[in-house]
C-alpha positions as CSV (number, residue, x, y, z in Angstrom):
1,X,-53.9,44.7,-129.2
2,X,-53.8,40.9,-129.6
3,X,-49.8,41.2,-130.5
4,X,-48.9,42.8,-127.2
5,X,-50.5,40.4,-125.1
6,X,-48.9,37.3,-126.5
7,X,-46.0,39.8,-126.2
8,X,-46.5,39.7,-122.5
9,X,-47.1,36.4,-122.0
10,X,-44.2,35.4,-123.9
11,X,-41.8,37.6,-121.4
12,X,-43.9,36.3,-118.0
13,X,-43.0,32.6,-119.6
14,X,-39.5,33.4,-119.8
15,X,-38.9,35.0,-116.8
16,X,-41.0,32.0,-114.5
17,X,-38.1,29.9,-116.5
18,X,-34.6,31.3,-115.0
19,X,-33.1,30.5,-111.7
20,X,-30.5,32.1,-109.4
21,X,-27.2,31.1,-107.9
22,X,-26.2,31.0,-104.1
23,X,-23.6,32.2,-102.6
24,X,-21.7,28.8,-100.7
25,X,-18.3,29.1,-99.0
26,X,-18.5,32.6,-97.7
27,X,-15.2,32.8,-95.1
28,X,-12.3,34.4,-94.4
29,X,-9.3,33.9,-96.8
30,X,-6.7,35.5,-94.7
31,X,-5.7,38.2,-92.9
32,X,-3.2,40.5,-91.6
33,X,-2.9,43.5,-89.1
34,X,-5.5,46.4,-90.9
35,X,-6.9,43.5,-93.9
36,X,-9.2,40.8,-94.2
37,X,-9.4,38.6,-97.3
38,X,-12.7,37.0,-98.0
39,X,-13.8,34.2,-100.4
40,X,-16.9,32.6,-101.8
41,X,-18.4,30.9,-104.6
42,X,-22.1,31.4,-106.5
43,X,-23.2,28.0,-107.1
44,X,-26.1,27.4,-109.5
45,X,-28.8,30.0,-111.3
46,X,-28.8,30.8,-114.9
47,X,-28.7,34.8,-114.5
48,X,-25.3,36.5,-114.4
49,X,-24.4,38.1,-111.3
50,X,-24.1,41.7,-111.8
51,X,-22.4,42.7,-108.5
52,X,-22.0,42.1,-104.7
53,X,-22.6,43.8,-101.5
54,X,-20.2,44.2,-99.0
55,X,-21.6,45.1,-95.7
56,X,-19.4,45.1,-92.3
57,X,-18.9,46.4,-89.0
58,X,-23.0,47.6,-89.3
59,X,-22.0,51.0,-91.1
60,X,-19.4,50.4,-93.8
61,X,-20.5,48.6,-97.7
62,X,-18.7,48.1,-100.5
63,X,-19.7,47.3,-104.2
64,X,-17.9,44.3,-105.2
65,X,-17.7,43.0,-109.0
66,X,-16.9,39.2,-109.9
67,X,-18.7,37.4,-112.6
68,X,-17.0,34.1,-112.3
69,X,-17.9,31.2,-110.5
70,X,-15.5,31.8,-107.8
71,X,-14.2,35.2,-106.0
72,X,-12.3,36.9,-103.6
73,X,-12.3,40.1,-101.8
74,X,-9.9,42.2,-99.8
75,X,-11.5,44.5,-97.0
76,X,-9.0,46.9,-96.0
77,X,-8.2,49.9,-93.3
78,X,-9.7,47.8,-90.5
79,X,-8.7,47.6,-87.3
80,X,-6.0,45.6,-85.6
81,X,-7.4,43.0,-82.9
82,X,-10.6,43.5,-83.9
83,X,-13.6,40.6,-85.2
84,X,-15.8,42.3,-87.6
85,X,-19.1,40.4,-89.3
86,X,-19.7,40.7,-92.9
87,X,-22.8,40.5,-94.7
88,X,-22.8,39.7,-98.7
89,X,-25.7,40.5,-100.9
90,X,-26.0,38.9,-104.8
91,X,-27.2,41.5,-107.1
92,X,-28.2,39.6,-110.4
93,X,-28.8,41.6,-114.2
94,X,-32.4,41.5,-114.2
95,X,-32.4,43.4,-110.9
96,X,-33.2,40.6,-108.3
97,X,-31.3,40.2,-105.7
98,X,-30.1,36.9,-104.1
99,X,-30.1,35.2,-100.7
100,X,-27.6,36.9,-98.0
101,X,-24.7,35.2,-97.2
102,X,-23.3,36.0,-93.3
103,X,-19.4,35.0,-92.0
104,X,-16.9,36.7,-89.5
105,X,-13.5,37.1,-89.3
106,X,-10.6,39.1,-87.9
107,X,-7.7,41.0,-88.3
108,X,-4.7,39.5,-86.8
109,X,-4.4,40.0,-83.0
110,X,-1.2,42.1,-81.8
111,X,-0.5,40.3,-77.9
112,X,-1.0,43.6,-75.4
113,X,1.4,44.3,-72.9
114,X,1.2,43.8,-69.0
115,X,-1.7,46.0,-67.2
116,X,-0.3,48.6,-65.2
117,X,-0.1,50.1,-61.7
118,X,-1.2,46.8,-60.0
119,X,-2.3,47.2,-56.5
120,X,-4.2,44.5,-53.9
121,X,-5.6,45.8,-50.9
122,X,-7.7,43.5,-48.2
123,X,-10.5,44.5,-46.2
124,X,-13.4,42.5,-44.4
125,X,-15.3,41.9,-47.3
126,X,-12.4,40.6,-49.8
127,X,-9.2,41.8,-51.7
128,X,-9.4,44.5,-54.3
129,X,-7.3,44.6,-57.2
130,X,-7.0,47.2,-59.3
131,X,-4.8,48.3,-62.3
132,X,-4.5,50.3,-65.5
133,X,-4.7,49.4,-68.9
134,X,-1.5,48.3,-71.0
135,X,0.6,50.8,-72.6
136,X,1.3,48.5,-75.9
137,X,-1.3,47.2,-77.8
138,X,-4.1,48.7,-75.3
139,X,-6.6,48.2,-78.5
140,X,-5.9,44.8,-78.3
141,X,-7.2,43.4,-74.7
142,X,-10.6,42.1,-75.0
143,X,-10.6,41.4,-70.9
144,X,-8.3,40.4,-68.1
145,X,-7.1,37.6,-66.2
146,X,-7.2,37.5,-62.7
147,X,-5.4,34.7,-60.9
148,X,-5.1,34.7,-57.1
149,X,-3.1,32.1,-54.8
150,X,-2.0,31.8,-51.5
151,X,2.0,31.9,-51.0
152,X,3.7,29.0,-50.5
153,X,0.7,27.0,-52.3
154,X,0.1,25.8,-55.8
155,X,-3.6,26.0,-56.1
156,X,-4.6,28.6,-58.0
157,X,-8.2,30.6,-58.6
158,X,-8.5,32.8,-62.0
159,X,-11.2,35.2,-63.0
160,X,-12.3,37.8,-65.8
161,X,-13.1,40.8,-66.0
162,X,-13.6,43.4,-68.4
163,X,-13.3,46.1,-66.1
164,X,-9.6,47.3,-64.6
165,X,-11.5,46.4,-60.9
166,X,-12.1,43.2,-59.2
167,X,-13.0,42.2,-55.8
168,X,-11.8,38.3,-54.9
169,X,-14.4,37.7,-51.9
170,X,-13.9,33.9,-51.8
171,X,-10.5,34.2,-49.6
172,X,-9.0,32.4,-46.8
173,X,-8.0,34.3,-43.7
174,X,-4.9,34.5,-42.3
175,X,-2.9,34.1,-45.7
176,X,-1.0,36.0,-48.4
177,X,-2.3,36.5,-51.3
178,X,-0.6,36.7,-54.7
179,X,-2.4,37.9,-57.6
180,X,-1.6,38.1,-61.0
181,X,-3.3,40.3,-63.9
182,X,-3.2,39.2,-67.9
183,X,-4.5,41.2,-70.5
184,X,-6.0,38.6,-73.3
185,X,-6.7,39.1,-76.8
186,X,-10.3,38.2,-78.4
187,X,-8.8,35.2,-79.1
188,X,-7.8,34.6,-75.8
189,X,-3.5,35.2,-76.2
190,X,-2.4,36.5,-73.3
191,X,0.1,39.2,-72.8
192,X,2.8,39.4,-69.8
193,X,1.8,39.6,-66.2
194,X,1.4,41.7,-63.5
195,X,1.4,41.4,-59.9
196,X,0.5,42.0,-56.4
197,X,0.4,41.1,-53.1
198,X,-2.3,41.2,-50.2
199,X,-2.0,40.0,-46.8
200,X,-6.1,39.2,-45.3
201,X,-7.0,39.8,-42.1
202,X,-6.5,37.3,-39.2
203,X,-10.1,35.0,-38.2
204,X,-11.2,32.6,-35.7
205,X,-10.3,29.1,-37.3
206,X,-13.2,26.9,-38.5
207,X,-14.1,23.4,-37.0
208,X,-11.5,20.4,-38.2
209,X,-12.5,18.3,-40.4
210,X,-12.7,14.5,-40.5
211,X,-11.9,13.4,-36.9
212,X,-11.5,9.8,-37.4
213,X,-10.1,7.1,-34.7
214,X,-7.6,5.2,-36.7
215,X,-5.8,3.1,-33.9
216,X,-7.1,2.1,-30.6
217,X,-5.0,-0.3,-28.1
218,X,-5.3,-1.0,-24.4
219,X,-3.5,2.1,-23.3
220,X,-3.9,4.5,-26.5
221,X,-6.0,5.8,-28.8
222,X,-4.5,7.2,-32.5
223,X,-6.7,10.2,-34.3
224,X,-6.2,11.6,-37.5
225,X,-8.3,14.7,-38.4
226,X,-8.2,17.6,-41.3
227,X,-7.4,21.4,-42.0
228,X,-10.5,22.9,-40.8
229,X,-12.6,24.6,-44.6
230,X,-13.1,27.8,-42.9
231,X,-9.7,29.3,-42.4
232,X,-7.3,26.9,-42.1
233,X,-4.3,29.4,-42.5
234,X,-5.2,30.7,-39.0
235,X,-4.3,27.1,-37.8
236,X,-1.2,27.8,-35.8
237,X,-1.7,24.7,-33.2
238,X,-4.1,22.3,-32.9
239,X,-6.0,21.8,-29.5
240,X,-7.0,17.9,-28.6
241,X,-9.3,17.4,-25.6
242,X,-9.8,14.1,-24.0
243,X,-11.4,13.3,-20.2
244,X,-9.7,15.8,-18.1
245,X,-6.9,16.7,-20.1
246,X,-6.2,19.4,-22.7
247,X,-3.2,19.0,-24.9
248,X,-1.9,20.9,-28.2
249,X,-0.1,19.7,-30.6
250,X,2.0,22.2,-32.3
251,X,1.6,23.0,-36.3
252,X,4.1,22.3,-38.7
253,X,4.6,23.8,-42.3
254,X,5.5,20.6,-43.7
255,X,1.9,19.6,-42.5
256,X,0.4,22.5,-45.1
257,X,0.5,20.6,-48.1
258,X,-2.2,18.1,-47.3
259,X,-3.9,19.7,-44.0
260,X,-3.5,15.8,-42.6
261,X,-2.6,15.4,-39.3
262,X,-2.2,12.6,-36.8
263,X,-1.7,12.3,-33.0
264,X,-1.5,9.7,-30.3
265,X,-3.0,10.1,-26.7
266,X,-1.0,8.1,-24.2
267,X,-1.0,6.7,-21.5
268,X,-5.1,5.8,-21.2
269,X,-7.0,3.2,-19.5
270,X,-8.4,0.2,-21.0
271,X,-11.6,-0.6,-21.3
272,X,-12.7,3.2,-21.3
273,X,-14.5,5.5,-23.2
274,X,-13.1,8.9,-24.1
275,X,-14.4,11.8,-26.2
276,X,-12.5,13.3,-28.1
277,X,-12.2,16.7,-29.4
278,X,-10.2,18.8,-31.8
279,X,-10.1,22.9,-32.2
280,X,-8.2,25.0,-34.3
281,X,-6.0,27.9,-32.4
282,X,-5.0,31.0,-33.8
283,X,-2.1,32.9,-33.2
284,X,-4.1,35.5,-31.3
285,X,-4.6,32.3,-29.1
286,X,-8.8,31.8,-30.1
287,X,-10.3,28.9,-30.3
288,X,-12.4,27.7,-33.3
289,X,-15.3,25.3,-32.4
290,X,-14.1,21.4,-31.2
291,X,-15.3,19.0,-33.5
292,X,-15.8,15.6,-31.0
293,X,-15.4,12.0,-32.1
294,X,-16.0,8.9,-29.7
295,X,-13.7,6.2,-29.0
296,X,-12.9,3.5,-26.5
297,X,-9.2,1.8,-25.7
298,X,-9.4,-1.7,-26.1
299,X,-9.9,-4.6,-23.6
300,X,-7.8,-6.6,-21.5
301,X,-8.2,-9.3,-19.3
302,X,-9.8,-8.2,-16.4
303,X,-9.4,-9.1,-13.1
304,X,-12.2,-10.8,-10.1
305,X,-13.3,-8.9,-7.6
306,X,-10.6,-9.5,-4.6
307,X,-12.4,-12.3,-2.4
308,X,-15.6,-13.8,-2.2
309,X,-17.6,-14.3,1.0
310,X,-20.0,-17.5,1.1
311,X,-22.3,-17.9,4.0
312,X,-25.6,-20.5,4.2
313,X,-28.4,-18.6,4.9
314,X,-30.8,-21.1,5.4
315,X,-31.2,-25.2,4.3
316,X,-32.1,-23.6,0.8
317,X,-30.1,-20.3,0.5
318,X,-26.4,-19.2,0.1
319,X,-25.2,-15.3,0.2
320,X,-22.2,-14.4,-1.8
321,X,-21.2,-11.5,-1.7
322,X,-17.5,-9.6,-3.0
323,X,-15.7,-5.5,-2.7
324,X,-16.1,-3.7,-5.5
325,X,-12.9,-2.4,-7.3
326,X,-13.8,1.0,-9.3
327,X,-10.1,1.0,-11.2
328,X,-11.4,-2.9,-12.4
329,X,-13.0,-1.0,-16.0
330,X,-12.6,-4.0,-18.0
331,X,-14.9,-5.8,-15.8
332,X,-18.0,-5.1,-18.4
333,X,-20.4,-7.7,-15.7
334,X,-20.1,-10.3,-13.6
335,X,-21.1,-14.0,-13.6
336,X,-21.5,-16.0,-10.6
337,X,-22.3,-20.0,-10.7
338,X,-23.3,-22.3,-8.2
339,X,-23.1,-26.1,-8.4
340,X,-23.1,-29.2,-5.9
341,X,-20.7,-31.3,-7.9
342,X,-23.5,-34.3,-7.1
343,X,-25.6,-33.3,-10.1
344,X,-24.6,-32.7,-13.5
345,X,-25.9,-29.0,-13.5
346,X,-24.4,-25.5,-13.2
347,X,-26.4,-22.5,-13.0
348,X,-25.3,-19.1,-13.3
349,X,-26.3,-15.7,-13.5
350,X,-25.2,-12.0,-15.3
351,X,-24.6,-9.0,-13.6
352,X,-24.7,-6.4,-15.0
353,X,-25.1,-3.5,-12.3
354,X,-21.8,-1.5,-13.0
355,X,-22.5,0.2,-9.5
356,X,-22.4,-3.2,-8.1
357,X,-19.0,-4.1,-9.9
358,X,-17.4,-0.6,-8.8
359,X,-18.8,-0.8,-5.1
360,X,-19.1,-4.7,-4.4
361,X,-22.4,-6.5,-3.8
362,X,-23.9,-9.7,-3.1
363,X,-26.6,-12.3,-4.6
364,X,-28.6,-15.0,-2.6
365,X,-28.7,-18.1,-3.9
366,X,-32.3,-19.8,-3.6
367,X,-33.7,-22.8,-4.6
368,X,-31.0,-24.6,-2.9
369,X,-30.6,-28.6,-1.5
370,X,-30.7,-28.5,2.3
371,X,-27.1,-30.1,3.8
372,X,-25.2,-30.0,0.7
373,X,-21.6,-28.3,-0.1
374,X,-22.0,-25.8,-2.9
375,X,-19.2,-24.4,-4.9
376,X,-20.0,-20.6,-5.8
377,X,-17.6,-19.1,-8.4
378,X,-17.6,-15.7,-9.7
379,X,-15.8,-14.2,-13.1
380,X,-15.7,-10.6,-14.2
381,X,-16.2,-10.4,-18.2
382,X,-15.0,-7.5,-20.1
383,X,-17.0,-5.8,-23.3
384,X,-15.9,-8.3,-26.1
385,X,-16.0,-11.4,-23.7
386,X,-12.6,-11.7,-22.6
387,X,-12.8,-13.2,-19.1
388,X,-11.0,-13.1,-16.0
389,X,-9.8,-16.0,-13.5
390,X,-12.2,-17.3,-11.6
391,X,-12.3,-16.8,-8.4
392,X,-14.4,-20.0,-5.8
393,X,-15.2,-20.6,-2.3
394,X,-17.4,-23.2,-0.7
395,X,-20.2,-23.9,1.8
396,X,-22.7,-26.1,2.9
397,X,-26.4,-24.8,3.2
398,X,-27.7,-25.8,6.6
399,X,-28.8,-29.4,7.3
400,X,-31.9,-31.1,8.0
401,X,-32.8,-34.4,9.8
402,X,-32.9,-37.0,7.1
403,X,-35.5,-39.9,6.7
404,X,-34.1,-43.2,8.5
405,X,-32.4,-45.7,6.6
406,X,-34.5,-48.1,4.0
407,X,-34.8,-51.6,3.7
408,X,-33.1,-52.6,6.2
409,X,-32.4,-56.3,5.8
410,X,-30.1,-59.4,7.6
411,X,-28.6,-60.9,4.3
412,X,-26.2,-63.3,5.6
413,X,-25.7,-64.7,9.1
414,X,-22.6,-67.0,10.2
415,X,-21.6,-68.0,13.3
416,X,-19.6,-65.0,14.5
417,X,-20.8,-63.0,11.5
418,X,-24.0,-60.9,10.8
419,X,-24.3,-59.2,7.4
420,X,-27.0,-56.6,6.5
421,X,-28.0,-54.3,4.2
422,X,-29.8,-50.9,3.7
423,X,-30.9,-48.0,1.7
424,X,-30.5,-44.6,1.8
425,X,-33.3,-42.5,3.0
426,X,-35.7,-41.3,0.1
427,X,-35.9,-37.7,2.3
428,X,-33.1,-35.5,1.9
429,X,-30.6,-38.7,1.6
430,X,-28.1,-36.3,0.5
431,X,-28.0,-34.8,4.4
432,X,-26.8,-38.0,5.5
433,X,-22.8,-37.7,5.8
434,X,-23.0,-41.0,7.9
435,X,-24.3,-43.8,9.7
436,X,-24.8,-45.4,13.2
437,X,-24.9,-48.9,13.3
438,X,-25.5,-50.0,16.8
439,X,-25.1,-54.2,17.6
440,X,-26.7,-54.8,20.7
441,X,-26.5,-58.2,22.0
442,X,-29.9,-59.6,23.3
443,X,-28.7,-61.9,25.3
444,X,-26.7,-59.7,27.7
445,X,-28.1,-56.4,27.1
446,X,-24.6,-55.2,25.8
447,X,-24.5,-52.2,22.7
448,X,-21.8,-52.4,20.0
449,X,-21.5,-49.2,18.0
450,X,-20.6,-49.0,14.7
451,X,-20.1,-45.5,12.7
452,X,-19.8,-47.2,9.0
453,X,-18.6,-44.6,5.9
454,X,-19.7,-42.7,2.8
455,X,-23.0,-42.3,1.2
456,X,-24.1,-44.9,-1.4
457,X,-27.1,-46.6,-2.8
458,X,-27.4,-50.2,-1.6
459,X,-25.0,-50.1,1.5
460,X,-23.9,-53.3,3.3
461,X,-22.5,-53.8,6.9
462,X,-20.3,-56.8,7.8
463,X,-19.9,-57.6,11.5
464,X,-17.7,-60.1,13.0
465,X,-16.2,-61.4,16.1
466,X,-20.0,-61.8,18.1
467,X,-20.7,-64.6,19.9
468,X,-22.3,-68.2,18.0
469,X,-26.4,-68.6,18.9
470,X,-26.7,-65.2,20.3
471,X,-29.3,-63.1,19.7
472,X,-28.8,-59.7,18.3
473,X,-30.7,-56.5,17.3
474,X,-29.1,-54.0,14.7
475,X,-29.9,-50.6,14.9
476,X,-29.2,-48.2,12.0
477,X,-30.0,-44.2,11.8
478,X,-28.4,-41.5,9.5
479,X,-26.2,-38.7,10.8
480,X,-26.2,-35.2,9.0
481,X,-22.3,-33.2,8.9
482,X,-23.9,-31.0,12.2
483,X,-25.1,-34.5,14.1
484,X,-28.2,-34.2,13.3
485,X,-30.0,-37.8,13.5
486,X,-32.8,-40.0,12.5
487,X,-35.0,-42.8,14.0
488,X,-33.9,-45.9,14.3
489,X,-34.4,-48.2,12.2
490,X,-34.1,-51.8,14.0
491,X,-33.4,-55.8,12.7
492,X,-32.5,-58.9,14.5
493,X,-31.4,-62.3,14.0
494,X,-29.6,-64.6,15.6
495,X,-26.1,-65.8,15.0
496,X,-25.3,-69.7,13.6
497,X,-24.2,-72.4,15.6
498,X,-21.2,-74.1,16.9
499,X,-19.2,-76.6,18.7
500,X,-19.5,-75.1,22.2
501,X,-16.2,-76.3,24.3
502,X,-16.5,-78.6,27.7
503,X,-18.7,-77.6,30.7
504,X,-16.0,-75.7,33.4
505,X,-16.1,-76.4,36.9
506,X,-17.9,-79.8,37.0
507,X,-18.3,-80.6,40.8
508,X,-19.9,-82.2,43.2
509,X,-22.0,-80.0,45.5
510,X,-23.9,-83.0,48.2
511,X,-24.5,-86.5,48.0
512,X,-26.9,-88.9,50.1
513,X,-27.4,-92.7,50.3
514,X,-29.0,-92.4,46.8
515,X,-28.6,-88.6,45.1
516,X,-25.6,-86.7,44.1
517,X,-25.8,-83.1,43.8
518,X,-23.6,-81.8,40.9
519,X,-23.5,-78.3,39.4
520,X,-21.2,-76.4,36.5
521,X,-20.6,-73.5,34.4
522,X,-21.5,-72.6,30.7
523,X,-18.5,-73.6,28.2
524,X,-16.1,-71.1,27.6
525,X,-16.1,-71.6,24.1
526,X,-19.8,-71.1,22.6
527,X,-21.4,-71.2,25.9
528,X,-24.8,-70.2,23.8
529,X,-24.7,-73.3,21.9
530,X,-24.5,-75.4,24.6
531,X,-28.5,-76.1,24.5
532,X,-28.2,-79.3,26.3
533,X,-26.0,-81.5,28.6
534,X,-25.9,-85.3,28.5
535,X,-24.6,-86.5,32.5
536,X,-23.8,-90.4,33.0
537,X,-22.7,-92.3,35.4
538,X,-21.2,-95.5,36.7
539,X,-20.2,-97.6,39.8
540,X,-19.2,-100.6,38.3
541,X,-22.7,-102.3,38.6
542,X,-24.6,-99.1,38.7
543,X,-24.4,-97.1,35.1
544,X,-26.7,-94.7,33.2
545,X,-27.8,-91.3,31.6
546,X,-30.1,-88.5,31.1
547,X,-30.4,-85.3,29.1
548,X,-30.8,-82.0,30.5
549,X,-32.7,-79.9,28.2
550,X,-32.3,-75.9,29.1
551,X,-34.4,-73.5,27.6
552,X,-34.0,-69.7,27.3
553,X,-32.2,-67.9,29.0
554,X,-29.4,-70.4,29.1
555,X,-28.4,-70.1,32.7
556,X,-24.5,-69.3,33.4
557,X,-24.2,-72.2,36.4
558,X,-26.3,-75.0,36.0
559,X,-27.4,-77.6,38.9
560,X,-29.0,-81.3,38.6
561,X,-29.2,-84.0,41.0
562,X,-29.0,-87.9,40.4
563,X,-31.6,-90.0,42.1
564,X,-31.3,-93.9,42.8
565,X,-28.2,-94.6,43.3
566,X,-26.5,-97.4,45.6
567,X,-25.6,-96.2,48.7
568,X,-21.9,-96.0,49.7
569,X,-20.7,-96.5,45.8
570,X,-18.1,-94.7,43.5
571,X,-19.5,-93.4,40.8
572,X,-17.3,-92.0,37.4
573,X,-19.7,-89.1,35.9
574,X,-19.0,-87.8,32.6
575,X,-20.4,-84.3,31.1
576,X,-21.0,-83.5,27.5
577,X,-22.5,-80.3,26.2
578,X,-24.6,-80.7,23.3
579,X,-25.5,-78.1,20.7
580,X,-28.4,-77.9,18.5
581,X,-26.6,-78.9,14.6
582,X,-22.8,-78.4,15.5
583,X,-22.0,-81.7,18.2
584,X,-21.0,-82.6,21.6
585,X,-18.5,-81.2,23.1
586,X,-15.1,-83.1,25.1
587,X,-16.8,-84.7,28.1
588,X,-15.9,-83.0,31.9
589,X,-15.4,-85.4,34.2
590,X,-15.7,-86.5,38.2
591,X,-15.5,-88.9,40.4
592,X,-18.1,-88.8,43.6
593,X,-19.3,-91.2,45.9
594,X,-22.7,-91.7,47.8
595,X,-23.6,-91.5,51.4
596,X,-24.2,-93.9,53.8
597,X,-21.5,-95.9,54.1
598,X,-21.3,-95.5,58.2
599,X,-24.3,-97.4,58.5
């Protein structure tokens, strides 16, 4: 009893000691039509191999013997064109088996011959081809090829099948189909074609695609646009709508390849936006929808409205006002400035009323300087700020009587010369267009007027040729353009004195035993500064003088009698006029003689 257990023990030692190979490697070798060579080596294990295990193709295993390292098989009677999978099982001498190795492979692939009876037939939900397998080397098509282009174009749209059926549903309308069928191998070889040809039905062209403006001048506008996506082979003209006007443009087959297209609308207005739009047309004369794009021609200069009417409309107030001009559509607004070329300032102001520019309009001007000649202007601006001539009139706002003058003052005074100076009014001074000088002459009661020029600050008057020691009053008022006139404003002074020239007419007018009676005139020459006369006499043995003092108003003739004189004498008289800081005149003289000499 104790010998066969160490027995047993000894033979579970051993066998917990041995190891097993494993199959590496395990591929095809090569092949040919109806055989597969495989190959494979056991790597590893201490237990001989005893055999293999062929298993393919799920029903078929063979017993295979190799006790070396390395081994091949040949599988045999298979089938042309055909991929089998082969299992391999290690069955080692103490009657364990070994891990399964797994690889595929295949015979060698004999290229099938072009499907049969091809047909193509469209209808409203595609084109179906059909066809019939190939009569050489039918074993060898795995599936089929289907390719499908239109005529003329390159592109080209392949499916597969594994059936002898297929419906192409993604088509175009419109076009010619031709299709081509290739049986393929597992491998993928092809054999030779077959084909067919299918016309589809005829649709309603899709909306074009990629309207884009590329060009736009003053009197065109360029488009470029696409093939529609949706049926573009029903695209036998093209359709382009702008404003009013609805022109084709004729399809060409050159213009296939790329579906581009390009096309020029002439003659257009400037400054004008136009849709756009763009359909398809088919040859059964539908319509496909219009795509639109926007676009406007380009500016150019515009023009002024044709005349502009300037009327005062009070002191403070101007209307202007202009036609309209509805064919002016580059005349985006309208600016109209005002200024009084006095002060430095020009104001202006936007119009943007497109009513107004197409129909005319007007604008009062407020805010205005009474009596002042404005300049009103008017320009018509396009969209991008190009700008047309301008176009001016003029006009005073109505006047107002101004403030008198200021400061009225005698600055210099000469003998025949009065100079004075003024101011401008501070109310409204720039109403005054002139001024009235008026020199009146005291003394006689006689006016001078004067009308002396333009506006300015600080204005002197000169006047000459008046009369030495008269008295004068100067009168000076502002005038508006309309004669409009202010109060007076008044100064006087008196001019300088002078040399006046001899007394005229010295005579004798009675004489007694003791008196003569003389009288004369004023000087002719500065007959004012004559202030004074200085009469002598004398006989001989009789001589003397006196002054005559006159006071205001000189008189023109002037009488004096001289008392106590001999009777019955000659007497020489002399007569000198005498002026206040200029002199005596020449002396007038006469010869009289007293009374009394009868007695």
């Amino acid at each position: 009893m104790k010998t066969g257990i160490i027995w047993l023990l000894s033979a579970l030692v051993l066998a917990s000691a041995q190891s097993y190979g494993v199959i590496e490697n395990f591929r095809m070798k090569s092949n040919t039509i109806d055989t597969i060579v495989l190959e494979w080596s056991l790597v590893g294990g201490d237990v001989p191999v005893s055999k293999y295990t062929l298993i393919y193709d799920d029903d078929f295993t063979q017993d295979v013997r190799c006790p070396v390292q390395y081994c091949t098989h040949e599988v045999d009677y298979l089938d042309a064109c055909t991929v089998y999978d082969f299992k391999l099982i290690p069955h080692f001498k103490d009657g364990v088996d070994g891990e399964t190795a797994v690889t595929s492979g295949h015979t060698v692939e004999m290229i099938p011959g072009e499907p049969t009876n091809p047909s193509a037939s469209s209808s409203s939900s595609g084109i179906l081809v059909t066809w019939q397998a190939p009569a050489e080397n039918p074993n060898c098509v795995d599936k089929y090829i289907v390719c499908a282009r239109i005529k003329g174009d390159l592109d080209t749209n392949c499916q597969e099948t594994y059936d002898l059926t297929l419906l192409l549903e993604e088509i175009q309308l419109c076009s010619t189909y031709v299709i081509t069928i290739h049986a393929s191998t597992p491998t993928g070889q092809m054999g030779p074609e077959s084909a067919a040809e299918a016309t589809t039905s005829e649709g309603v062209p899709g909306i074009p695609e990629n309207v884009i403006v590329t060009l736009s001048t003053q009197t065109m506008i360029t488009i470029t646009y696409d093939d529609p996506l949706k049926n573009p082979r029903c695209v036998v003209e093209f359709g382009v709508i702008y404003g009013e006007i609805d022109r084709r443009i004729k399809t060409v087959d050159s213009s296939r390849g790329n579906g581009k297209h390009e096309h020029t609308i002439s003659p257009l207005d400037a400054c004008t936006n136009y849709s756009i739009g763009v359909y398809g047309v088919n040859p059964s004369e539908k319509k496909g929808p219009t795509a639109v794009q926007y676009a406007a021609t380009a500016d150019t200069e515009p023009f002024p409205p044709h005349y502009l009417i300037v009327d005062p409309t009070g002191p403070d107030s101007v209307d202007a006002s202009w036609p309209g001009d509805p064919t002016n559509k580059c005349a985006d607004s309208l600016t109209v400035c005002w200024t009084d070329h006095i002060h430095p300032v020009e104001f202006c102001e936007d119009i943007f009323d497109r009513d107004i520019i197409d129909g005319g309009g007007s604008f009062t001007i407020t805010d205005l300087l009474p009596c002042s000649n404005y300049e009103v202007t008017i320009t018509a601006h396009s969209p991008t700020g190009m700008s047309s001539p301008t176009l001016a009139n003029w006009t005073f706002t109505d006047d107002i009587t101004p403030g008198p003058v200021e400061n009225l003052k005698v600055k210099e005074v000469e003998v025949t010369r009065i100079a004075i100076s003024y101011d401008p009014p501070s109310d409204q001074a720039q109403c005054v267009k002139e001024y009235d000088t008026r020199v009146i002459n005291l003394d006689e009661g006689g006016p001078t007027t004067l009308e002396d020029g333009p506006f300015v600050v600080g204005i002197d008057e000169s006047h000459t040729e008046l009369d030495a020691c008269t008295n004068y009053a100067l009168h000076v008022r502002t005038v508006t353009r309309t004669g409009l006139v202010s109060n007076w404003t008044i100064v006087q002074t008196t001019t300088g004195d002078a040399l006046p020239s001899e007394a005229r007419n010295f005579q004798l007018h009675d004489a007694t035993e003791d008196s003569l009676a003389l009288y004369w005139f004023q000087p002719e020459l500065n007959k004012r500064c004559a202030i004074a006369y200085r009469l002598s006499w004398n006989s001989g043995d009789d001589s003397g003088s006196e002054t005559i003092d006159l006071t205001p108003p000189l008189p023109f003739e002037v009488t004096h009698t001289i008392s106590g004189l001999k009777a019955c004498t000659d007497y020489q008289l002399t007569l000198i006029a005498i002026s206040a800081t200029a002199g005596e005149s020449a002396a007038a003289t006469l010869s009289a003689s007293t009374g009394g000499c009868g007695l």
